[in-house]
N, C-alpha and C positions, 0 to 999 in steps of 0.2 A: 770495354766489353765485360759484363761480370763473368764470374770464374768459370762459372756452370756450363755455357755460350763456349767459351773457350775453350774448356777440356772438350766437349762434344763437339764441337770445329777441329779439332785437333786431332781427337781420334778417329773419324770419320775421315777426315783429306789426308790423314798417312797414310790408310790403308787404301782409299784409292788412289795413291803414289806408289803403292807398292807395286799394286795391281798391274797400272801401267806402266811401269819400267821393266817388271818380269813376264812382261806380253802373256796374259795369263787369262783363262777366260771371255776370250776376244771383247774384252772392255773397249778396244779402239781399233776398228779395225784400219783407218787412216789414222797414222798420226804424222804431223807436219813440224818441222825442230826450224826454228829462224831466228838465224846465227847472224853475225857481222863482221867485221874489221876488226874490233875489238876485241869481242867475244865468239870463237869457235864455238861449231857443237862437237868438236872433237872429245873433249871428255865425257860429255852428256853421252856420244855415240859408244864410247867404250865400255862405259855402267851399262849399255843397255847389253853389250855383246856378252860382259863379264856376267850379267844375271843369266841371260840364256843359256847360257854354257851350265849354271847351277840348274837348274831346270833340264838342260839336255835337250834344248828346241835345235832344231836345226835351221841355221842360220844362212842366207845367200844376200853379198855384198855386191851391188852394183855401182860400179864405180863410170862417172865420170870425167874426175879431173881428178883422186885417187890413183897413184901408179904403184904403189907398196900395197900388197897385199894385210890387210891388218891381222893384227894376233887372236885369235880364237874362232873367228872361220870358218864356215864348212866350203862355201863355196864363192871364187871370186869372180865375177862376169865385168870385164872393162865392157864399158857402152859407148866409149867417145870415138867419133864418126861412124858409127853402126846405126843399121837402119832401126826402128822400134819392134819390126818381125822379126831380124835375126837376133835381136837382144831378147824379144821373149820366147823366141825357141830352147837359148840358152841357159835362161831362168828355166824354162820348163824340163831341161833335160837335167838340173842340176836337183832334181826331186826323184824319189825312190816311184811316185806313184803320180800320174799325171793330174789328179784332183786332188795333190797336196796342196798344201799352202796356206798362208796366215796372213797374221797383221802387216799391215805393212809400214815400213817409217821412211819419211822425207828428208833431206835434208834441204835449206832455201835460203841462199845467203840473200840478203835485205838489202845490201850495197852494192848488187851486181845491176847494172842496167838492163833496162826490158830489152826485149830483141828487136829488131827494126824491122819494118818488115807487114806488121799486123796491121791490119785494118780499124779504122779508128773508133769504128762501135764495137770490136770486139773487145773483152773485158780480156784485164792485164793476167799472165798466169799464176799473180802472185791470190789475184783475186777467186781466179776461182779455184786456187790452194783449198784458199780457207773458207772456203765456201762445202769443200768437198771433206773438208777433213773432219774428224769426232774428235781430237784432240790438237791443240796448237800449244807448243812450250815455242816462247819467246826467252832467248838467252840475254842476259845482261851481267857485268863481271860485278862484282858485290862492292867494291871502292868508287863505284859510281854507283850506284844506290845510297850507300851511306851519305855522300855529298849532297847528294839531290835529298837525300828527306833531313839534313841539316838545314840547306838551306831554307826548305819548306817550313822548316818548324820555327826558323827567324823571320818567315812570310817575304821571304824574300824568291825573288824568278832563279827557277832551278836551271842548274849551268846545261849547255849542253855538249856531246861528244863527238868525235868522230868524224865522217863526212857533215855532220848540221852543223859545224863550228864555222864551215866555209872559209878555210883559210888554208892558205898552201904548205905542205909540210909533206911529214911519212908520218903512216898512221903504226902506229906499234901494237900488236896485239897480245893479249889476257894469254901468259901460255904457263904452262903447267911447270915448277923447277923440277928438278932430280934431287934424290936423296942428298942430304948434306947439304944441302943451299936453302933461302930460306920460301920457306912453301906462300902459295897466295891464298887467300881468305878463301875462297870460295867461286860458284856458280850460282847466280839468283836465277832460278826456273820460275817464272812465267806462265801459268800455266792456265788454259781456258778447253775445259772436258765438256762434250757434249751428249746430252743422253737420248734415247728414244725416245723417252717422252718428250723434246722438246726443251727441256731446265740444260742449265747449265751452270756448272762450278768454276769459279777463280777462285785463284790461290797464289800463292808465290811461294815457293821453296829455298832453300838452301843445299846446294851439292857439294860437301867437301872434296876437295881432294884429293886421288884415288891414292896417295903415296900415306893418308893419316889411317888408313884401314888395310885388313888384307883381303885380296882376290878372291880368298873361300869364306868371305864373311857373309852369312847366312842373313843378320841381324841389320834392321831398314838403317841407313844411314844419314838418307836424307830427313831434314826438318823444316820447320816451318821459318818462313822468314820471321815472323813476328816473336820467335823463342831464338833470336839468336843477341850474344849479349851488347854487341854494338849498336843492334838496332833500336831494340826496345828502350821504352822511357823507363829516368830512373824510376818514378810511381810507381810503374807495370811491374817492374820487379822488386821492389821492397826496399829499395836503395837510394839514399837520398835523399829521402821525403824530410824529417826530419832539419837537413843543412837550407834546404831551399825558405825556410822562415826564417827572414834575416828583419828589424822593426826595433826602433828605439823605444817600443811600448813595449808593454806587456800584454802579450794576447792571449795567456791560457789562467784557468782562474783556479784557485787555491779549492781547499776541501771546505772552508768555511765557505768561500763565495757563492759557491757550487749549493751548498745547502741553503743558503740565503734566497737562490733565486727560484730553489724548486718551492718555497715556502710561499713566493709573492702568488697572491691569488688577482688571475686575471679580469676585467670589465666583463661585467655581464656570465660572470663562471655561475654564478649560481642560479642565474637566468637558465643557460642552458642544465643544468642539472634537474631545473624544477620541481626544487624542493626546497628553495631558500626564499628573501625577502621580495624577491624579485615576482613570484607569485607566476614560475612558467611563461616567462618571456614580456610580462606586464610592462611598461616602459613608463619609469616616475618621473615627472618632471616639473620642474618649480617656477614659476613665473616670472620673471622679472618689470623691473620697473618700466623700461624701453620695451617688452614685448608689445606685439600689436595684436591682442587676443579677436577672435574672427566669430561671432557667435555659427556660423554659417557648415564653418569646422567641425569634424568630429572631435569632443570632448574627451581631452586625454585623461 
């Protein structure tokens, strides 16, 4: 992608990553977060509660299968075995003004089974998630990304993880260390924004973290997956180029060589110039002994 392409890719998808992580603008007013085994939205969820808190949104946690209340909070509502009236009574009592309210965010783990139950032409809830939603971040932990676009780039079938691997085990999951141990790469976000008009942006991000920054940092943290140093080719970043010409020849050519060949004048250069022997594209040609000359022909 040339430079140009890229800085304006770049600037343009941070600031709408801003946008939508500091629920700012009602840029989304669904957004849907689908998490796995491997990969939680747990950190993704805390970036979103730790910007709201810089902003000062008031925040209300509905918890299903959540039993700890999380850190920064305004309001906890457990939903599990409550009806969907008394849970959104509870939601509405947890507002200063009964026409409050905002965006809202999902969470949708991807390795949970549908519910039994539903009727067979009805469409699954994962479907009409996203069907419903403006924004969808697909989590993936960044050590399977790196694999899968290694192998891809040796053309070879990228591995797969998790429950797709089909095979009996414990799945262990992407979890975040504590100070003094050593930190994990990252969160790849996934990200598919959809707007009024109908257009829609992909992108992929990078989410450090939360232990490599601090909690009052004003300043975007997230980046682009394609700016991060594992991922990119060496080319892309300026690194490299140079060792990957490895040739028992000589491939690059001297200052003399160099002047030699700007000097050779090519077939027909003076033709197109039209001003040399060539007489403006004229085409001279000589007869030979074996030619079969054709009176019938236009006379060259």
């Amino acid at each position: 992608m040339p430079p140009a392409n890229l800085s304006h890719r770049r600037t343009h998808n941070l600031l709408l990553i801003s946008k939508l992580l500091s629920l700012r603008d009602t840029t989304s007013p669904l957004t849907v977060l689908l998490d796995s085994l491997e990969q939680p939205a747990a950190p993704l969820m805390r970036e979103y509660i730790r910007r709201t808190k810089l902003s000062k949104i008031h925040v209300t946690f509905v918890s299903f299968e959540t039993l700890k209340r999380p850190c920064g909070v305004d309001s906890f509502v457990v939903a599990r075995r409550k009806r969907s009236s008394d849970v959104a009574r509870e939601v509405a009592n947890a507002y200063s003004s009964p026409s409050a309210g905002g965006p809202q965010l999902l969470t949708y783990h991807r390795d949970m089974p549908s519910p039994s139950g539903l009727p067979s032409y009805s469409p699954s809830p994962l479907s009409i998630l996203t069907y419903l939603a403006t924004t969808i971040f697909t989590l993936h932990p960044l050590s399977q990304v790196l694999v899968q676009k290694a192998a891809c780039d040796r053309s070879l079938a990228a591995p797969v993880f998790g429950l797709e691997e089909q095979q009996d085990g414990l799945i262990v999951g992407q979890l975040e260390k504590t100070k003094g141990q050593e930190s994990v790469d990252g969160i790849v976000l996934e990200m598919e924004h959809r707007r009024r008009s109908g257009r829609y942006v992909v992108e992929r991000y990078i989410l450090p973290p939360a232990m490599r920054y601090s909690p009052q940092q004003a300043k975007e943290v997230v980046t682009l997956l394609d700016d991060h140093p594992l991922y990119r080719r060496p080319e892309e970043s300026g690194e490299g180029v140079e060792d990957e010409i490895t040739s028992t020849f000589e491939l690059r050519l001297t200052d003399r060589q160099r002047r030699e060949r700007e000097g050779v004048v090519l077939p027909y250069f003076d033709a197109q110039q039209g001003n040399g022997p060539g007489e403006g594209g004229r085409i001279l040609y000589d007869m030979g002994e074996e030619d079969d000359f054709d009176d019938e022909e236009d006379e060259i």
